[in-house]
Biotite code that builds the C-alpha atoms (Angstrom):
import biotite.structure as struc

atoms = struc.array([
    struc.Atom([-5.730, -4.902, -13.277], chain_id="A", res_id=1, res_name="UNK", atom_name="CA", element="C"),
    struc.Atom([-3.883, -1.697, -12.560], chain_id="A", res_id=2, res_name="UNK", atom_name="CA", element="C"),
    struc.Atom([-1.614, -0.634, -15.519], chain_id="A", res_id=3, res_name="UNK", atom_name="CA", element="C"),
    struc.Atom([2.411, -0.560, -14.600], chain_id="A", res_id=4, res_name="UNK", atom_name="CA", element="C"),
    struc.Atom([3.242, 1.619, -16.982], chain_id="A", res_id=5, res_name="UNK", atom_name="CA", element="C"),
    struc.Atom([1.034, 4.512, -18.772], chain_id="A", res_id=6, res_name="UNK", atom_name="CA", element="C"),
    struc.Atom([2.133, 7.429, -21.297], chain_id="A", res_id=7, res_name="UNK", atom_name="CA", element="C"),
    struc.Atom([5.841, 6.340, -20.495], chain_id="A", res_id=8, res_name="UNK", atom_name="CA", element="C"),
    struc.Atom([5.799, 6.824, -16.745], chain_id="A", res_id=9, res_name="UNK", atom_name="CA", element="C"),
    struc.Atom([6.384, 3.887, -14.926], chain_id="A", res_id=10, res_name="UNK", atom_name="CA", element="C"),
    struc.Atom([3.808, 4.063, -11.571], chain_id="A", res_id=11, res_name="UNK", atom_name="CA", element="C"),
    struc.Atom([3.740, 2.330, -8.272], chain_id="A", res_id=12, res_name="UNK", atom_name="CA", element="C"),
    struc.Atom([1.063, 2.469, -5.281], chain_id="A", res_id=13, res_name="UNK", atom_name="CA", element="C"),
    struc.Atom([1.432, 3.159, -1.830], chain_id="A", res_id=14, res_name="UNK", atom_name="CA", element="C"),
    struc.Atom([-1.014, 2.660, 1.092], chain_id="A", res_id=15, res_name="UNK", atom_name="CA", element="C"),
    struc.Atom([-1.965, 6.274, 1.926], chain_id="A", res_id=16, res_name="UNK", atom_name="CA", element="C"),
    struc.Atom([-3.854, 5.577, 5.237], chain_id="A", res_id=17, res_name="UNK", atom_name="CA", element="C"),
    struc.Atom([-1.133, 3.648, 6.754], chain_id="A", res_id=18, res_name="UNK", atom_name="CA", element="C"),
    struc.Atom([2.056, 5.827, 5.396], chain_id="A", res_id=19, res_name="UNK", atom_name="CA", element="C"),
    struc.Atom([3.965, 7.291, 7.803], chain_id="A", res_id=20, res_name="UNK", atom_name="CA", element="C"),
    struc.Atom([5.099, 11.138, 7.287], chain_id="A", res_id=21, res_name="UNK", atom_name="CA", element="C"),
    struc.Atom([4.835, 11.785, 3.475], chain_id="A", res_id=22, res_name="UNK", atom_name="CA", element="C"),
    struc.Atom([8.566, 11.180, 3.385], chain_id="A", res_id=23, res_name="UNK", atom_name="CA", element="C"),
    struc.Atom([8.082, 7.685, 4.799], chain_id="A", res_id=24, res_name="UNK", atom_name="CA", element="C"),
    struc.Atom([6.164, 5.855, 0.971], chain_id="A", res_id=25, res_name="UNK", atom_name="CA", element="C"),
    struc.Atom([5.741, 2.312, 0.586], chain_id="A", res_id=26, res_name="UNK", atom_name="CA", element="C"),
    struc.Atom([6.673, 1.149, -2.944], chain_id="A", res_id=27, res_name="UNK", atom_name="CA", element="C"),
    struc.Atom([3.959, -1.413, -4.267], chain_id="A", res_id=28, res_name="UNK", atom_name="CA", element="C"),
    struc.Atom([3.829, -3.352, -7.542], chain_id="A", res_id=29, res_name="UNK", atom_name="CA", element="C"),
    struc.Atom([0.030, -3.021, -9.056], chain_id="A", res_id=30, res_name="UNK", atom_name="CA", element="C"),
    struc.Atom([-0.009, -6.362, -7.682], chain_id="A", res_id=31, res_name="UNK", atom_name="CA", element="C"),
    struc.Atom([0.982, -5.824, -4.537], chain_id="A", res_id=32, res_name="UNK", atom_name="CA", element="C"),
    struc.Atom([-1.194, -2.951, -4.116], chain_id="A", res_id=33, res_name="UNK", atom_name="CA", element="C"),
    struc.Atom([-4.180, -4.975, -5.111], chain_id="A", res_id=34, res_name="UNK", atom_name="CA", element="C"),
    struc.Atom([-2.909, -7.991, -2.660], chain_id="A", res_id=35, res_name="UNK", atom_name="CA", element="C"),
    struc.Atom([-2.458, -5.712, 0.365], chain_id="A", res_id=36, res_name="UNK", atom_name="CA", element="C"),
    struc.Atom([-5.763, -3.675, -0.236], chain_id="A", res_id=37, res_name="UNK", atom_name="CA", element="C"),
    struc.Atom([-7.793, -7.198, -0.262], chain_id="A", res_id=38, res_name="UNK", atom_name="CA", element="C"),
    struc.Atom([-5.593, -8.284, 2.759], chain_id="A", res_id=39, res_name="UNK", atom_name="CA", element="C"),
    struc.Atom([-6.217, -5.041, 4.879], chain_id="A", res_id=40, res_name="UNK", atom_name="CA", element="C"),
    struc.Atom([-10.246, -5.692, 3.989], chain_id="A", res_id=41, res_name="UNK", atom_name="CA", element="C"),
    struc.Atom([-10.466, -8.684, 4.729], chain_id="A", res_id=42, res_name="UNK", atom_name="CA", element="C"),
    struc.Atom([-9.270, -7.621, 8.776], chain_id="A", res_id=43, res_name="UNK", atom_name="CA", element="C"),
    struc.Atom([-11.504, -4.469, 8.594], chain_id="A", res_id=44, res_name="UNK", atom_name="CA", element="C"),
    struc.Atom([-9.713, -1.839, 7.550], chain_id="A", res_id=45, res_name="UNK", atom_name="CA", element="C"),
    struc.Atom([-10.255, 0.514, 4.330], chain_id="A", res_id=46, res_name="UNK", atom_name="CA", element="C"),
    struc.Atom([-6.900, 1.460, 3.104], chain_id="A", res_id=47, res_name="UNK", atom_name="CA", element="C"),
    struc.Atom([-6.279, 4.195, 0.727], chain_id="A", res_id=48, res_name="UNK", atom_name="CA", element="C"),
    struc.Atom([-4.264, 2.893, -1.941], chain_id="A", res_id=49, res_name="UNK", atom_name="CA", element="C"),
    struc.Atom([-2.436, 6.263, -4.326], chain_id="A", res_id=50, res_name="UNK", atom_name="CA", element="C"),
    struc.Atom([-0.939, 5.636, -7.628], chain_id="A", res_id=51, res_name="UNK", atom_name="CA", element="C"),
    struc.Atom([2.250, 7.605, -7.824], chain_id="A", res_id=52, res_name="UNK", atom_name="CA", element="C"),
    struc.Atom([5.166, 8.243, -10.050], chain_id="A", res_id=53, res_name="UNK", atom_name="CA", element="C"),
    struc.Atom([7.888, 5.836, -9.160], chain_id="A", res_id=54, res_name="UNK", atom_name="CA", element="C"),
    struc.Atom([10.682, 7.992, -8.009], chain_id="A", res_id=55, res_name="UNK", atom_name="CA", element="C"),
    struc.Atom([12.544, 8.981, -4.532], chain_id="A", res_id=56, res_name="UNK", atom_name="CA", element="C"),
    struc.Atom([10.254, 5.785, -2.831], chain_id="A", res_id=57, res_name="UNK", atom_name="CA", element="C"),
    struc.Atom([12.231, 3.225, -0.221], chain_id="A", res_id=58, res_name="UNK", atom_name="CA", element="C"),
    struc.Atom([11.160, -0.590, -1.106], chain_id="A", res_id=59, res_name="UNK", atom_name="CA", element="C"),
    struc.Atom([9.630, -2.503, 1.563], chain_id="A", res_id=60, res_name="UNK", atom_name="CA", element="C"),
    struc.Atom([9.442, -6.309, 2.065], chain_id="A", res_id=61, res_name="UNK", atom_name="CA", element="C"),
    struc.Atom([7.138, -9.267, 2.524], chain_id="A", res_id=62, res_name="UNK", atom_name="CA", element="C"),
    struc.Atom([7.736, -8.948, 5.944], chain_id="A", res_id=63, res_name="UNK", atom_name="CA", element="C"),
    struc.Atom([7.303, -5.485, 5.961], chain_id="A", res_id=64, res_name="UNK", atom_name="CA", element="C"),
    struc.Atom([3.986, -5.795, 4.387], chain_id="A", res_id=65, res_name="UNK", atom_name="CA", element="C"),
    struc.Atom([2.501, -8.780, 6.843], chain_id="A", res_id=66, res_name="UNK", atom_name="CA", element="C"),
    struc.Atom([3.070, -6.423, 9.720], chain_id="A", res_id=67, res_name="UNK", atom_name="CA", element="C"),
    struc.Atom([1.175, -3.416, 8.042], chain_id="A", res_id=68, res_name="UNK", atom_name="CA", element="C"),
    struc.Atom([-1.753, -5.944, 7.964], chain_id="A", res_id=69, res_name="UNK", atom_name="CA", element="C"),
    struc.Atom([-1.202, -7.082, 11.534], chain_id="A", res_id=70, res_name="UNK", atom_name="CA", element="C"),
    struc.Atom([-1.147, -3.476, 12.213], chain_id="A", res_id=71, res_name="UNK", atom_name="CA", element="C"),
    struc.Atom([-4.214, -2.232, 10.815], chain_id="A", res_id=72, res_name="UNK", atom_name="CA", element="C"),
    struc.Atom([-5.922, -5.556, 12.149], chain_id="A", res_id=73, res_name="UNK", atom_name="CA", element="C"),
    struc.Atom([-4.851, -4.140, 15.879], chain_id="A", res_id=74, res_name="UNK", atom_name="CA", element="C"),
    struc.Atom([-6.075, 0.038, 15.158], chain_id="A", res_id=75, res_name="UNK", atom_name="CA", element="C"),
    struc.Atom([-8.815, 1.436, 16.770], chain_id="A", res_id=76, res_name="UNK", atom_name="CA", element="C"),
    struc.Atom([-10.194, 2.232, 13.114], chain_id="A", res_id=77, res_name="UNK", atom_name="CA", element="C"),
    struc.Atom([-10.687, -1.482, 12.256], chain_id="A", res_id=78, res_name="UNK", atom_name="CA", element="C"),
    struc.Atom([-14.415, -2.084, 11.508], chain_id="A", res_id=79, res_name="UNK", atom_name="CA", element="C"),
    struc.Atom([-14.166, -5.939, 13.249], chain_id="A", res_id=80, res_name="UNK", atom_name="CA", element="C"),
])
């Protein structure tokens, strides 16, 4: 399991190779992160998934999340 919090910093994870613009971050609970990463395998496509500090980051939704994985499951880069 990913650690929330370590030496006081509180962390959260983004998925790197489907960001948009490094000013456009996806916050994700160490849950969440794990969750998605599985999902996005399990249609084809190796995600990067960063740990970063959890500061300046907009929060995306359930919803929001689903159509990342319908996304990915659609890109020219998915292995199926």
């Amino acid at each position: 399991m990913m650690p929330a919090h370590e030496a006081g910093h509180e962390w959260i994870y983004r998925v790197t190779a489907l960001a948009d613009p490094p000013e456009s971050k996806y916050v994700l609970a160490p849950y969440e992160a794990q969750s998605l990463t599985r999902r996005l395998r399990n249609v084809g496509y190796e995600a990067q998934v960063a740990r970063v500090p959890a500061t300046a980051f907009v929060l995306i939704s359930d919803e929001e999340l689903d159509a990342l994985v319908v996304s990915a499951d659609n890109e020219p880069g998915s292995t199926r």
